[in-house]
Structure formats: structure tokens, C-alpha cells
PDB file of N, H, CA, C and O in Angstrom:
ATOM      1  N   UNK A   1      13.544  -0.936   0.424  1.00  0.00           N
ATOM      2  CA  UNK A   1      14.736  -0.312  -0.068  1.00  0.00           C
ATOM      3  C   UNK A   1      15.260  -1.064  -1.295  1.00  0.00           C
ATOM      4  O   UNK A   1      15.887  -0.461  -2.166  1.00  0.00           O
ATOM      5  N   UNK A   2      15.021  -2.307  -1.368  1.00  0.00           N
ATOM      6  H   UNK A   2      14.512  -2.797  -0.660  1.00  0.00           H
ATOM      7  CA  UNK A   2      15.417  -3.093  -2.705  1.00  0.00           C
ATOM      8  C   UNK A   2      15.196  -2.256  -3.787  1.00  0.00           C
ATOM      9  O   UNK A   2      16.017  -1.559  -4.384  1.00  0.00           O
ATOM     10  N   UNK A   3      13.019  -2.506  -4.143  1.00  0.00           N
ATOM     11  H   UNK A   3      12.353  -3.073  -3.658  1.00  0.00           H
ATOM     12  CA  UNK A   3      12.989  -1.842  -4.958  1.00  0.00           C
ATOM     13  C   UNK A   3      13.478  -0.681  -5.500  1.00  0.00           C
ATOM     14  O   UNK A   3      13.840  -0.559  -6.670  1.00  0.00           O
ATOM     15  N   UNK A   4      13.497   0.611  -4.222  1.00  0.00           N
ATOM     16  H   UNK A   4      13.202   0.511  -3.271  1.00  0.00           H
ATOM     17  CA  UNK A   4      13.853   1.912  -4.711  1.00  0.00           C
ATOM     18  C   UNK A   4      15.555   1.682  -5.617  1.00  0.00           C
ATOM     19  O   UNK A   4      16.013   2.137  -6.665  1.00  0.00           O
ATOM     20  N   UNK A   5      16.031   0.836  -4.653  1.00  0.00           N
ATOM     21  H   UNK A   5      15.658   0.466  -3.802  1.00  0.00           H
ATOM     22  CA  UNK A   5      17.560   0.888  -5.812  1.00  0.00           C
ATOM     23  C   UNK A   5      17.238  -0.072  -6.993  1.00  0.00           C
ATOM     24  O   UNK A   5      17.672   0.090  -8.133  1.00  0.00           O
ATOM     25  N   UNK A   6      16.684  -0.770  -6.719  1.00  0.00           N
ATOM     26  H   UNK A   6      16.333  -0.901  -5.792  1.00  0.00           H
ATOM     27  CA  UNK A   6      16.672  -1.190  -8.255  1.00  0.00           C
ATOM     28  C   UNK A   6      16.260  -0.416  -8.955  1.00  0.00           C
ATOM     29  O   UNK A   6      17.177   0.220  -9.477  1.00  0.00           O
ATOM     30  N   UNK A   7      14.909   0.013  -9.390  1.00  0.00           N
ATOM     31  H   UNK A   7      14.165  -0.503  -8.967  1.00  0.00           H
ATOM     32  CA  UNK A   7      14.680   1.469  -9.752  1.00  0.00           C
ATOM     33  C   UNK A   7      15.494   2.217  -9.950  1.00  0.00           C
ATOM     34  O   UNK A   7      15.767   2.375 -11.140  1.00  0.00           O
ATOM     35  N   UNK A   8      16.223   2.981  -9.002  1.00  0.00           N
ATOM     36  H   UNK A   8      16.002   2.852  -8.035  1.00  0.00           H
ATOM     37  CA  UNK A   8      17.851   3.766  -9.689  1.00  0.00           C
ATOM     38  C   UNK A   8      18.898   3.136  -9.812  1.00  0.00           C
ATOM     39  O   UNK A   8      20.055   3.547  -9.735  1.00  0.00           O
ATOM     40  N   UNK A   9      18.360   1.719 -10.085  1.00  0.00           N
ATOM     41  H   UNK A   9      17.419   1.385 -10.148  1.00  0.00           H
ATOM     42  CA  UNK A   9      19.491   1.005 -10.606  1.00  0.00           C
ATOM     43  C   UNK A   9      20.985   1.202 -10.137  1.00  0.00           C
ATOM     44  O   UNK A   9      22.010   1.318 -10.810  1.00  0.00           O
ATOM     45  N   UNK A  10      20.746   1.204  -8.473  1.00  0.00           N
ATOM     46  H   UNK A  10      19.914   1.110  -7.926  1.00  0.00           H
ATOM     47  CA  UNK A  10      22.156   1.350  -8.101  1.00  0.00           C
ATOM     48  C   UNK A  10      22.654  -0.134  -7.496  1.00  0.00           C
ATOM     49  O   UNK A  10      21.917  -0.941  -6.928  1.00  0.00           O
ATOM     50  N   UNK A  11      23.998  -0.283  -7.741  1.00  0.00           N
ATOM     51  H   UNK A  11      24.597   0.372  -8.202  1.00  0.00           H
ATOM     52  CA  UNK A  11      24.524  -1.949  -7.578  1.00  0.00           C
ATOM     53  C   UNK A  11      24.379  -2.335  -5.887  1.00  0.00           C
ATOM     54  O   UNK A  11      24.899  -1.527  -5.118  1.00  0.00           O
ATOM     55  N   UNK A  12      23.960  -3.066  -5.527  1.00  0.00           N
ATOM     56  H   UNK A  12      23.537  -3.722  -6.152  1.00  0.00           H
ATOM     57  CA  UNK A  12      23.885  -3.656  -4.446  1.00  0.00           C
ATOM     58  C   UNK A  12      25.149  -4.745  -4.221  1.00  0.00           C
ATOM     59  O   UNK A  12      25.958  -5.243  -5.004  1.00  0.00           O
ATOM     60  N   UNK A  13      24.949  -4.860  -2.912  1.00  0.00           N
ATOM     61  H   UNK A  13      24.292  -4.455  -2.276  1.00  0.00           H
ATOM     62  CA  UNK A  13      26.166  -6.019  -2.408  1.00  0.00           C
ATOM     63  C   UNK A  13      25.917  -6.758  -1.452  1.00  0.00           C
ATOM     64  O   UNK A  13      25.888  -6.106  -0.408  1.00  0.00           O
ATOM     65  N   UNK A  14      25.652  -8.190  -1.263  1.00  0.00           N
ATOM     66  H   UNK A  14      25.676  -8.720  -2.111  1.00  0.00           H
ATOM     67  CA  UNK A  14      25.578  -8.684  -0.195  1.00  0.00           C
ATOM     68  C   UNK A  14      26.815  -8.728   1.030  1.00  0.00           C
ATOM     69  O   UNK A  14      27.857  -9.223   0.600  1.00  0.00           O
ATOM     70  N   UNK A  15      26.869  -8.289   2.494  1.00  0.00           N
ATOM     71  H   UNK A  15      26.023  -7.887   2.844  1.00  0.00           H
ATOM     72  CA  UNK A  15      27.497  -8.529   2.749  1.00  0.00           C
ATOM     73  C   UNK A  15      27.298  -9.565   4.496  1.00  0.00           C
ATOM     74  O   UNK A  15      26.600  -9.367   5.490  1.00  0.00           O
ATOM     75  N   UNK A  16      28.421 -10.769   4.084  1.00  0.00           N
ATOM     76  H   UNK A  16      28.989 -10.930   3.277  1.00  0.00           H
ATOM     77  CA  UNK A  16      27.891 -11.553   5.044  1.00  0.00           C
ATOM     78  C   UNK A  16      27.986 -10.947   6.476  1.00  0.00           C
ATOM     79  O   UNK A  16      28.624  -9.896   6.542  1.00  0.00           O
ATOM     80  N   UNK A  17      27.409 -11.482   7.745  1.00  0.00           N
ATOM     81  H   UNK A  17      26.891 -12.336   7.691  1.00  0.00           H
ATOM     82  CA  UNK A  17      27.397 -10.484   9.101  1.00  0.00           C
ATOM     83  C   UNK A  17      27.032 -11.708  10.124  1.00  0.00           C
ATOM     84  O   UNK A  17      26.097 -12.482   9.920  1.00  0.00           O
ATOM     85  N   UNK A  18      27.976 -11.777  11.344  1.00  0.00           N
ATOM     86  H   UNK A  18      28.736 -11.149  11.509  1.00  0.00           H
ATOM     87  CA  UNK A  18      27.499 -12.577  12.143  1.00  0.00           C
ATOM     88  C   UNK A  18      26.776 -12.199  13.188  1.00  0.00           C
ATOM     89  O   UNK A  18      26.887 -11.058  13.636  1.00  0.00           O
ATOM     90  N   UNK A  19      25.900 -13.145  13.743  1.00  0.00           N
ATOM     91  H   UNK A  19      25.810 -14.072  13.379  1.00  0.00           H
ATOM     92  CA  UNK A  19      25.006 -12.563  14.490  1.00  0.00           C
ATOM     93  C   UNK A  19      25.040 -13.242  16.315  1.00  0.00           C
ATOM     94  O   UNK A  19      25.006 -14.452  16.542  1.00  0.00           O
ATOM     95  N   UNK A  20      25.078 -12.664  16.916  1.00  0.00           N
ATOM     96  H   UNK A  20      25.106 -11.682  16.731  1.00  0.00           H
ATOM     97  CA  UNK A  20      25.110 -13.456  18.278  1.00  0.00           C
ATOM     98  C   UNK A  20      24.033 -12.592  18.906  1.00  0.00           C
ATOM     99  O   UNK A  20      23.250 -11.727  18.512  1.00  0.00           O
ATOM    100  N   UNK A  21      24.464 -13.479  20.594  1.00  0.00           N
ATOM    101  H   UNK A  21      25.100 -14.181  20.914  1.00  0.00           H
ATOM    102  CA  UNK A  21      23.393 -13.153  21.090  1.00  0.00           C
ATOM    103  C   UNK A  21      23.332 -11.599  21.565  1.00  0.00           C
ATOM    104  O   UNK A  21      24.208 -11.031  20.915  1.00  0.00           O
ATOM    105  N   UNK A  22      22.789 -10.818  22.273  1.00  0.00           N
ATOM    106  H   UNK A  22      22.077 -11.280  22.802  1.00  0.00           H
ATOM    107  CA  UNK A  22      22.700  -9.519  22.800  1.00  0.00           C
ATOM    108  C   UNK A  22      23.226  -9.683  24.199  1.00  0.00           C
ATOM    109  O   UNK A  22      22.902 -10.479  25.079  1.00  0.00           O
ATOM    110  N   UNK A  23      24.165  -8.676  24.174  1.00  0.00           N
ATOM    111  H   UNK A  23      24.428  -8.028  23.459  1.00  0.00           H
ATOM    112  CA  UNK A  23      25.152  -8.138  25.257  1.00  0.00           C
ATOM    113  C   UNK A  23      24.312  -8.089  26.428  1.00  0.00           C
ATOM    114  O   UNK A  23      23.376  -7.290  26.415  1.00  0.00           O
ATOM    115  N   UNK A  24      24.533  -8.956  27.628  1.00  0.00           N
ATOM    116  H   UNK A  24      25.293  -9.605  27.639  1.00  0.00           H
ATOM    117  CA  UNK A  24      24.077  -7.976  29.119  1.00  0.00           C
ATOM    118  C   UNK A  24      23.620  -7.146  29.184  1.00  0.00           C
ATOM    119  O   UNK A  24      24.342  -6.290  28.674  1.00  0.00           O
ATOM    120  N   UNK A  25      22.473  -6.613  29.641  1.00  0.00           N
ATOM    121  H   UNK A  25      21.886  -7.309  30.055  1.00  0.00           H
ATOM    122  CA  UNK A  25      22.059  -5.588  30.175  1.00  0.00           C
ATOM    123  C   UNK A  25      21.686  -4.139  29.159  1.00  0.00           C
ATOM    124  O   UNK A  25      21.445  -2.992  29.537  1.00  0.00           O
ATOM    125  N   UNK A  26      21.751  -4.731  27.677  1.00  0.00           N
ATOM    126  H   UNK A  26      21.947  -5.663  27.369  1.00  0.00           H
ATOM    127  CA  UNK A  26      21.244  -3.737  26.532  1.00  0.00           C
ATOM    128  C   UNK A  26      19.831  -4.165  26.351  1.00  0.00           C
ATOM    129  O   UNK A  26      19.302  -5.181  26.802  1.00  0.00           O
ATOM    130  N   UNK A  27      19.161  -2.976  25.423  1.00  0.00           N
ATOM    131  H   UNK A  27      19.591  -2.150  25.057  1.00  0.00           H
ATOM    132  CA  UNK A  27      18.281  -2.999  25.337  1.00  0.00           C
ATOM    133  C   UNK A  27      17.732  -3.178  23.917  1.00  0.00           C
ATOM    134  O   UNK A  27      18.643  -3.321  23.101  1.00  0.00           O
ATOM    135  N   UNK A  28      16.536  -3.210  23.406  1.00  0.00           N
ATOM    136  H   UNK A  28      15.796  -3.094  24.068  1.00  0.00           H
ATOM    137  CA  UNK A  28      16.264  -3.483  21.889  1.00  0.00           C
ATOM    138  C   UNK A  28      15.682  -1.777  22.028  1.00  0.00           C
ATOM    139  O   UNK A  28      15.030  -1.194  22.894  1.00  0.00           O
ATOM    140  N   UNK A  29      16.437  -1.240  20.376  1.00  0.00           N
ATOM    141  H   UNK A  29      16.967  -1.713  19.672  1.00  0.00           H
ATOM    142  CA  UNK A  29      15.678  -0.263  20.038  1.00  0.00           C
ATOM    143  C   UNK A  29      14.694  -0.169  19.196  1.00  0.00           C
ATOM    144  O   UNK A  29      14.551   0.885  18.576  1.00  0.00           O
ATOM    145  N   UNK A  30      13.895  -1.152  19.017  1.00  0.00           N
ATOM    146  H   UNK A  30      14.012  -2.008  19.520  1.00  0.00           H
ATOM    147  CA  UNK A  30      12.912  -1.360  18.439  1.00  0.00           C
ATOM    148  C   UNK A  30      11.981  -1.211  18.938  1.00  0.00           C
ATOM    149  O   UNK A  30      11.532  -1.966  19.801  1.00  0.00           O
ATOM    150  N   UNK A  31      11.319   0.053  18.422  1.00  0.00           N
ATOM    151  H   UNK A  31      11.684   0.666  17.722  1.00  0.00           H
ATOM    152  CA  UNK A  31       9.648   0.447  19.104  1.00  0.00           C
ATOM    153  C   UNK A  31       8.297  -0.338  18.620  1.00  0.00           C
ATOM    154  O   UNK A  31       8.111   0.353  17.619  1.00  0.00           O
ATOM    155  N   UNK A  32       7.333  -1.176  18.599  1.00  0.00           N
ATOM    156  H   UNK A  32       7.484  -1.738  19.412  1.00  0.00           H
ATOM    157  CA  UNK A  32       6.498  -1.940  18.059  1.00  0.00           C
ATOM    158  C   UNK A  32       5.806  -1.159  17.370  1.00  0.00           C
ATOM    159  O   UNK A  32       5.774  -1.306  16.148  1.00  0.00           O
ATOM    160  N   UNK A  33       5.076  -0.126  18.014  1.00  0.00           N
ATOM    161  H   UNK A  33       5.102  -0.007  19.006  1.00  0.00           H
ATOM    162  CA  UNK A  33       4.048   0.544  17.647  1.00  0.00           C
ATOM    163  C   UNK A  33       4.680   1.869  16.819  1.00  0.00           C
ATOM    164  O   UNK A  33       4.027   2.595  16.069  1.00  0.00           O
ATOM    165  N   UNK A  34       6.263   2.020  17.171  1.00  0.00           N
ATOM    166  H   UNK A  34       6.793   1.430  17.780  1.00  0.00           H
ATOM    167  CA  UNK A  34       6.199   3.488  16.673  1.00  0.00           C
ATOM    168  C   UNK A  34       6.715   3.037  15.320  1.00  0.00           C
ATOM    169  O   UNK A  34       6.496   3.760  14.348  1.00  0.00           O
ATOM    170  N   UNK A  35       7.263   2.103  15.203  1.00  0.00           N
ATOM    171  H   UNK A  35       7.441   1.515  15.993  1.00  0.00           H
ATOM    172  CA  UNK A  35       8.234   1.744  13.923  1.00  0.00           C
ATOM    173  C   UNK A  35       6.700   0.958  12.871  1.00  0.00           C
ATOM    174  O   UNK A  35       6.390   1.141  11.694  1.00  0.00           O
ATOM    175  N   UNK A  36       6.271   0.379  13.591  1.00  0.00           N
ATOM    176  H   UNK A  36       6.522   0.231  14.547  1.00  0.00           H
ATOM    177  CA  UNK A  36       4.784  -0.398  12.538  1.00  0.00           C
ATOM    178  C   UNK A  36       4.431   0.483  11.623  1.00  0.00           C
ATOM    179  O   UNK A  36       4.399   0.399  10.396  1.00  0.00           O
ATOM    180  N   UNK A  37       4.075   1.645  12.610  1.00  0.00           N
ATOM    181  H   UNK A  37       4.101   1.714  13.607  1.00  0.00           H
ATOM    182  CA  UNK A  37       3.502   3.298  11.301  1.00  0.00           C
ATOM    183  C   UNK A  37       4.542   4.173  10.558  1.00  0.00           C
ATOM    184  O   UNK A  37       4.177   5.087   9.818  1.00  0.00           O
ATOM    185  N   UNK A  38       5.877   3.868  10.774  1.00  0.00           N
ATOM    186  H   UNK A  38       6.173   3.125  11.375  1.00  0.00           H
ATOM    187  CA  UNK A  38       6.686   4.349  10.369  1.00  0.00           C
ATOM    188  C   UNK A  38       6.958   3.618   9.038  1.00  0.00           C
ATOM    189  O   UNK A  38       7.012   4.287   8.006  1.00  0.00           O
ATOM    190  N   UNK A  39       7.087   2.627   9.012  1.00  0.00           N
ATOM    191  H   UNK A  39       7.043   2.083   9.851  1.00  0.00           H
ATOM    192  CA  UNK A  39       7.365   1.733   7.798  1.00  0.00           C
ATOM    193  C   UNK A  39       6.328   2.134   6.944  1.00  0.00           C
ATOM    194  O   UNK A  39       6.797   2.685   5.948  1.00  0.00           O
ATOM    195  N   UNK A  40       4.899   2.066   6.937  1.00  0.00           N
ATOM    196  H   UNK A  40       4.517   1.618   7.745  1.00  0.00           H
ATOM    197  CA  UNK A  40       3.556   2.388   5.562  1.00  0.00           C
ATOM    198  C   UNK A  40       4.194   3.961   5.274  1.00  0.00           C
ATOM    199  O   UNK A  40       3.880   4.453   4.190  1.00  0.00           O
ATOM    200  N   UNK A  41       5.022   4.731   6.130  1.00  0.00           N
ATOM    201  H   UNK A  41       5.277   4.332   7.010  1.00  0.00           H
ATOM    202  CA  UNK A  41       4.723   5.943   6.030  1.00  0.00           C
ATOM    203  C   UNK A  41       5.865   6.142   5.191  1.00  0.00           C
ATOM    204  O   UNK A  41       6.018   7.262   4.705  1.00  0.00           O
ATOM    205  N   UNK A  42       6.732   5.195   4.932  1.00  0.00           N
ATOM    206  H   UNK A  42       6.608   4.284   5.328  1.00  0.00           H
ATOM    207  CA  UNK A  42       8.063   5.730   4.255  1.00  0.00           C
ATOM    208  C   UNK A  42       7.609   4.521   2.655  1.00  0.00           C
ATOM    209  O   UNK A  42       8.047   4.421   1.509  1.00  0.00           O
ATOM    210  N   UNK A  43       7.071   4.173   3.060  1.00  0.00           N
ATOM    211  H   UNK A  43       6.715   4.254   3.991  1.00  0.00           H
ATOM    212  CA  UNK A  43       6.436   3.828   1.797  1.00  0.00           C
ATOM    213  C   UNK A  43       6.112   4.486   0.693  1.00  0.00           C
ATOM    214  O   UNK A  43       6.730   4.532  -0.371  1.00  0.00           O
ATOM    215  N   UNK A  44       4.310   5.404   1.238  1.00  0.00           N
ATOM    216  H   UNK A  44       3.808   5.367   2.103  1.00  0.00           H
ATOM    217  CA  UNK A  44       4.215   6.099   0.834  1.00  0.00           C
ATOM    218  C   UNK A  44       4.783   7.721  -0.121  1.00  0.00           C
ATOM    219  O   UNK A  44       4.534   8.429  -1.097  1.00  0.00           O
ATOM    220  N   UNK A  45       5.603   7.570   0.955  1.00  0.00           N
ATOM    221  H   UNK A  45       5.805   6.996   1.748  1.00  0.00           H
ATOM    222  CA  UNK A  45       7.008   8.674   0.465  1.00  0.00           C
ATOM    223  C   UNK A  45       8.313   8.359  -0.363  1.00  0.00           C
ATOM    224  O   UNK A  45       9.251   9.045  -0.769  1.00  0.00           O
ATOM    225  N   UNK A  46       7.969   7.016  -0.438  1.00  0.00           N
ATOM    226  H   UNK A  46       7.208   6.459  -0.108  1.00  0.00           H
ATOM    227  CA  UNK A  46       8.727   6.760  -1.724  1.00  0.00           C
ATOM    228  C   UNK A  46       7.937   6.781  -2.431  1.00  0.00           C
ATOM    229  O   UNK A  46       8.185   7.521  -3.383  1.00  0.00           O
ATOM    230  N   UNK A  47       6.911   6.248  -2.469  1.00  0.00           N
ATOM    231  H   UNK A  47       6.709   5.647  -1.695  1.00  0.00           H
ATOM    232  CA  UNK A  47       5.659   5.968  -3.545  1.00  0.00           C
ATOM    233  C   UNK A  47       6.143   7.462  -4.835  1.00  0.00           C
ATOM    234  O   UNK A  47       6.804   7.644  -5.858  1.00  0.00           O
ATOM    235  N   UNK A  48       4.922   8.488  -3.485  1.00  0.00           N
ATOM    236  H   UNK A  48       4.385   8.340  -2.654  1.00  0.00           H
ATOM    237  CA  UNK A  48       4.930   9.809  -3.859  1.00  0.00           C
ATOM    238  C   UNK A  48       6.217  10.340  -5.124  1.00  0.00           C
ATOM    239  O   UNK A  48       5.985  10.887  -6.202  1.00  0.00           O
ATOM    240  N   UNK A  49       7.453   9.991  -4.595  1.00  0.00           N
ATOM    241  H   UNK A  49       7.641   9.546  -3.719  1.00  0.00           H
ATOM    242  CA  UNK A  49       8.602  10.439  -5.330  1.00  0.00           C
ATOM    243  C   UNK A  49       8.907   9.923  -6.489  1.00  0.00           C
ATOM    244  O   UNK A  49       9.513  10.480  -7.404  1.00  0.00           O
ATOM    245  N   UNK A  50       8.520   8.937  -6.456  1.00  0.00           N
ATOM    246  H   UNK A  50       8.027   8.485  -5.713  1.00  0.00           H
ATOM    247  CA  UNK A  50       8.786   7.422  -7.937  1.00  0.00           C
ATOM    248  C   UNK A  50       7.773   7.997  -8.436  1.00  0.00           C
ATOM    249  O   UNK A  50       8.218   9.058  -8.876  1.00  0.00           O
ATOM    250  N   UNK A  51       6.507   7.944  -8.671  1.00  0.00           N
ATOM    251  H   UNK A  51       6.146   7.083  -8.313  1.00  0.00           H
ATOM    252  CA  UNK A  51       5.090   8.263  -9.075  1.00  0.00           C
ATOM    253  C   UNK A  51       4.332   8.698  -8.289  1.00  0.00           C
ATOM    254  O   UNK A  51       3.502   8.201  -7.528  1.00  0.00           O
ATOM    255  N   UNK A  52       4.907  10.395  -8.676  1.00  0.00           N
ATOM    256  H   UNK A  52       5.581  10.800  -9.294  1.00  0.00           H
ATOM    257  CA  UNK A  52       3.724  11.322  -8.059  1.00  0.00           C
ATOM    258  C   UNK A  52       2.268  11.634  -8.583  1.00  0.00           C
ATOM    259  O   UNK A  52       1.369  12.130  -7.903  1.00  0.00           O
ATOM    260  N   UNK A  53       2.184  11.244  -9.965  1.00  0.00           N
ATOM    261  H   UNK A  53       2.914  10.841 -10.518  1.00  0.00           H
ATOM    262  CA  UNK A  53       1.066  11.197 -10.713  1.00  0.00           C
ATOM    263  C   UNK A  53       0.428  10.072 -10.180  1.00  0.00           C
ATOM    264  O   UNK A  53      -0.757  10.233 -10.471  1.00  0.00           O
ATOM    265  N   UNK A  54       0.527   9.199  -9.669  1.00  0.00           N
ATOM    266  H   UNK A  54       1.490   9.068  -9.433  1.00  0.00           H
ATOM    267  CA  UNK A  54      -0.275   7.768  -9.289  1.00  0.00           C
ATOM    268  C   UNK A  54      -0.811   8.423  -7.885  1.00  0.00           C
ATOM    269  O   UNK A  54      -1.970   8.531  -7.484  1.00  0.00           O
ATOM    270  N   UNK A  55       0.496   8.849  -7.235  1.00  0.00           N
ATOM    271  H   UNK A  55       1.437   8.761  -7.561  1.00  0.00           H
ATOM    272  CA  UNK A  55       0.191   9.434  -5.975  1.00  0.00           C
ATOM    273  C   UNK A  55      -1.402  10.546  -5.703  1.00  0.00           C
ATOM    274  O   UNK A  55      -2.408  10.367  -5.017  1.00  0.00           O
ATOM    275  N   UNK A  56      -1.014  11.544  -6.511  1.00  0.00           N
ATOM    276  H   UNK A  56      -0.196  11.690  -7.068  1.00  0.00           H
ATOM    277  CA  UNK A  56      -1.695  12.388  -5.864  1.00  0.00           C
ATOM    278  C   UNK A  56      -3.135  12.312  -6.834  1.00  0.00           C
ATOM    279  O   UNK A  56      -4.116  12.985  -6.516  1.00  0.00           O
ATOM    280  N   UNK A  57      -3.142  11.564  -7.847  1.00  0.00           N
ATOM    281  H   UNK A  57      -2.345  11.018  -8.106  1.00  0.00           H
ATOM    282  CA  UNK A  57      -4.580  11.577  -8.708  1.00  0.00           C
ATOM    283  C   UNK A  57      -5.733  10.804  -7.652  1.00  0.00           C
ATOM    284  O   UNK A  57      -6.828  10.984  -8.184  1.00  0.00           O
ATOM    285  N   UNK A  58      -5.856  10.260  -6.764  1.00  0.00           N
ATOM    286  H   UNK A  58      -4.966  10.114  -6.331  1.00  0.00           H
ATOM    287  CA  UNK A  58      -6.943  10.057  -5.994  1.00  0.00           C
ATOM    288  C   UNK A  58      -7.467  10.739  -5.093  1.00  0.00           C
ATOM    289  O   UNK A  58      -8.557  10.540  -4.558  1.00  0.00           O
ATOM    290  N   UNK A  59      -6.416  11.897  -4.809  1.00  0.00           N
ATOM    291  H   UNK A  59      -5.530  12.058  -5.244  1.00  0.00           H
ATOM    292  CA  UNK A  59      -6.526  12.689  -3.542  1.00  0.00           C
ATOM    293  C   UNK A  59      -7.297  13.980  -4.887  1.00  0.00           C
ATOM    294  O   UNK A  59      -8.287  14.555  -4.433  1.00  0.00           O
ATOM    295  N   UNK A  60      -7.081  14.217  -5.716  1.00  0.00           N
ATOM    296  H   UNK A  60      -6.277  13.751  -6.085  1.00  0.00           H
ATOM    297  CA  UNK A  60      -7.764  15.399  -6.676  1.00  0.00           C
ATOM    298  C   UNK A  60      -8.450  15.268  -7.142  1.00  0.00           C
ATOM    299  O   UNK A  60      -9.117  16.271  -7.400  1.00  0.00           O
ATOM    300  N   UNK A  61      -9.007  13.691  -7.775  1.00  0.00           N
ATOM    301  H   UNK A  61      -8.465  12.877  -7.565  1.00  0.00           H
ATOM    302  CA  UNK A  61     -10.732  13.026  -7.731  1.00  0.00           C
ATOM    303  C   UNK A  61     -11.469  13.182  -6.069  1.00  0.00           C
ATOM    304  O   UNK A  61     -12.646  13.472  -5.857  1.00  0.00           O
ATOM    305  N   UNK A  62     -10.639  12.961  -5.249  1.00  0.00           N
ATOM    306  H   UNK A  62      -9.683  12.725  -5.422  1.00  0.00           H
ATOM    307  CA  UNK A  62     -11.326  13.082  -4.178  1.00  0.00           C
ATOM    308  C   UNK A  62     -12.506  14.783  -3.968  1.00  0.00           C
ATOM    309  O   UNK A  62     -13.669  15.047  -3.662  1.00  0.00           O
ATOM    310  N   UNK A  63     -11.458  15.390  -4.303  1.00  0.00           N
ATOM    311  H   UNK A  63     -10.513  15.175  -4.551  1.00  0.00           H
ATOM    312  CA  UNK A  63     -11.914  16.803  -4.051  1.00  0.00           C
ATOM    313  C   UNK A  63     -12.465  17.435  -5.335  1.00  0.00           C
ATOM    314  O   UNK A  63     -13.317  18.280  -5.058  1.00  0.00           O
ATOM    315  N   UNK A  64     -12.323  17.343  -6.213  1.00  0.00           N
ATOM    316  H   UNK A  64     -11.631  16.657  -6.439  1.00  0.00           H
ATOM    317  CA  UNK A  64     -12.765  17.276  -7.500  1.00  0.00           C
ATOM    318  C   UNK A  64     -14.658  17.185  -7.260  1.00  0.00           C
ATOM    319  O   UNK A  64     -15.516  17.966  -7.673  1.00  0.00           O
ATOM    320  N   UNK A  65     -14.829  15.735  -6.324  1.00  0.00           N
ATOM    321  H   UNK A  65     -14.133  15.101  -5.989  1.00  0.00           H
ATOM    322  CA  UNK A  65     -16.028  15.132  -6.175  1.00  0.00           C
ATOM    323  C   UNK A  65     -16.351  16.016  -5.322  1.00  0.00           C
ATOM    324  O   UNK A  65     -17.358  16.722  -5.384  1.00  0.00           O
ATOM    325  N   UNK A  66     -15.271  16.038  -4.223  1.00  0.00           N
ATOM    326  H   UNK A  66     -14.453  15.465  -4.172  1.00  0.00           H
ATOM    327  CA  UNK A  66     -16.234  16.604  -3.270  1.00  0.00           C
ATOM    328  C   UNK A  66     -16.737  18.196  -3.638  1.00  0.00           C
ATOM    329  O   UNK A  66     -17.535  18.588  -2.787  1.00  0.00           O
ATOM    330  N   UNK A  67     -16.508  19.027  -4.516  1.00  0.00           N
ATOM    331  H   UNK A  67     -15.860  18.709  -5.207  1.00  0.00           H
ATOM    332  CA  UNK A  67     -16.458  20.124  -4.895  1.00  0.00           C
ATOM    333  C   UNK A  67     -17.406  20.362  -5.936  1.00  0.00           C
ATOM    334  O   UNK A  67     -18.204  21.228  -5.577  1.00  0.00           O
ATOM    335  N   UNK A  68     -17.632  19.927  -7.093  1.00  0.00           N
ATOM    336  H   UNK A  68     -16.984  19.223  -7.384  1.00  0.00           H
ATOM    337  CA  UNK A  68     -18.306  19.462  -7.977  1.00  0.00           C
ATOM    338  C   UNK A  68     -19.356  19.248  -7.741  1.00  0.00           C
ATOM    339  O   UNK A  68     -20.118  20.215  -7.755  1.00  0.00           O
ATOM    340  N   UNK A  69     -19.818  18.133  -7.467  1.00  0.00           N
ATOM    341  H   UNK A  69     -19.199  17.347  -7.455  1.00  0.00           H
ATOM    342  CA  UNK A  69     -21.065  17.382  -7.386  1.00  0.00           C
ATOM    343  C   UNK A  69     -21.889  18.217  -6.133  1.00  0.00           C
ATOM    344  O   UNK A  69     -22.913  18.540  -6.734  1.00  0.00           O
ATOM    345  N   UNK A  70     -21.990  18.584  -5.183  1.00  0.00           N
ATOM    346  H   UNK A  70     -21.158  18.322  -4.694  1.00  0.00           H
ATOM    347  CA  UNK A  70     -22.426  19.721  -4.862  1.00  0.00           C
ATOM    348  C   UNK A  70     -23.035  20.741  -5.999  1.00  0.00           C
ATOM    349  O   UNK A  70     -24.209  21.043  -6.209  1.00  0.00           O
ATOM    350  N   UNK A  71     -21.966  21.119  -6.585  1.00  0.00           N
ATOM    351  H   UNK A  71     -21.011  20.874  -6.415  1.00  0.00           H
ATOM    352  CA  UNK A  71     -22.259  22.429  -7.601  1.00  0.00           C
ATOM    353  C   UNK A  71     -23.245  22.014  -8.617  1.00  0.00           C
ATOM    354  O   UNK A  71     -23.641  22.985  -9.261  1.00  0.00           O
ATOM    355  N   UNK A  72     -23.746  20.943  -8.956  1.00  0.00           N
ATOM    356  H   UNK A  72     -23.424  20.154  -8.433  1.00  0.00           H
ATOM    357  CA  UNK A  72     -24.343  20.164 -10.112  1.00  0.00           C
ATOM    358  C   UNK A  72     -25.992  20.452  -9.592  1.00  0.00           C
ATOM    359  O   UNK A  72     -26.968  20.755 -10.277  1.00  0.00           O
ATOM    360  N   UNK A  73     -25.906  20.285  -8.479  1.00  0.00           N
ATOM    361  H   UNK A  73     -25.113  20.039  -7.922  1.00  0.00           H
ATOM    362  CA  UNK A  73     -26.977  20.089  -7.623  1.00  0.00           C
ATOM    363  C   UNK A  73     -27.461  21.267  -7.391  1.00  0.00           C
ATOM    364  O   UNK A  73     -28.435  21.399  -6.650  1.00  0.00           O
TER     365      UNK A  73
END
């Protein structure tokens, strides 16, 4: 998230936050496995939006090849 605001150059703010321990009997909502693939995936989707030309030019060489080179043959 840094980058993307820096990029739109919107002002950030630190703000300080104290931290203790976790309340009795709560739970963490933190999924290991579901949040791990979630993070590359919002990546990507920023990627895509910042530079969609970077984005999608490997996926249209991809098929390009796969389409093509067949036909040559």
C-alpha cells in the first residue's frame, strides 16, 4: 500500500498506536493459508492497474506463440 500511494502521491501520516496483549478468550483473524494467496493476488491487481501494458504483454506473447507457431508449421 506504500507504494500505490506514493504513486498517487497521496500524503501519508504516521500514527502512533499502542499495542497490548489480546483480550481473553478472542480469537486471531488471521487465516495463514487464506491471507498468504490473498496478498500475491492484490498485488497483481495493483500491478495490472498501475501498468496494464507490463501486465498483460506476456499473457499475448503467450498466445501469440501458442497460435502462430503452429500456423508456420
Amino acid at each position: 500500500m506504500s507504494v500505490h500511494t506514493s504513486q498517487l502521491r497521496i500524503p501519508i501520516v504516521d500514527i502512533a498506536t499502542r499495542y497490548g496483549a489480546r483480550q481473553g478468550g478472542s480469537a486471531s483473524k488471521l487465516h495463514t493459508f487464506r491471507d498468504a494467496f490473498r496478498i500475491p493476488r492484490t498485488f497483481l491487481l495493483l500491478f495490472k492497474e498501475i501498468q496494464p501494458a507490463r501486465f498483460h504483454r506476456p499473457i499475448s506473447l503467450f498466445f501469440s506463440l501458442l497460435f502462430v507457431v503452429p500456423g508456420i508449421r
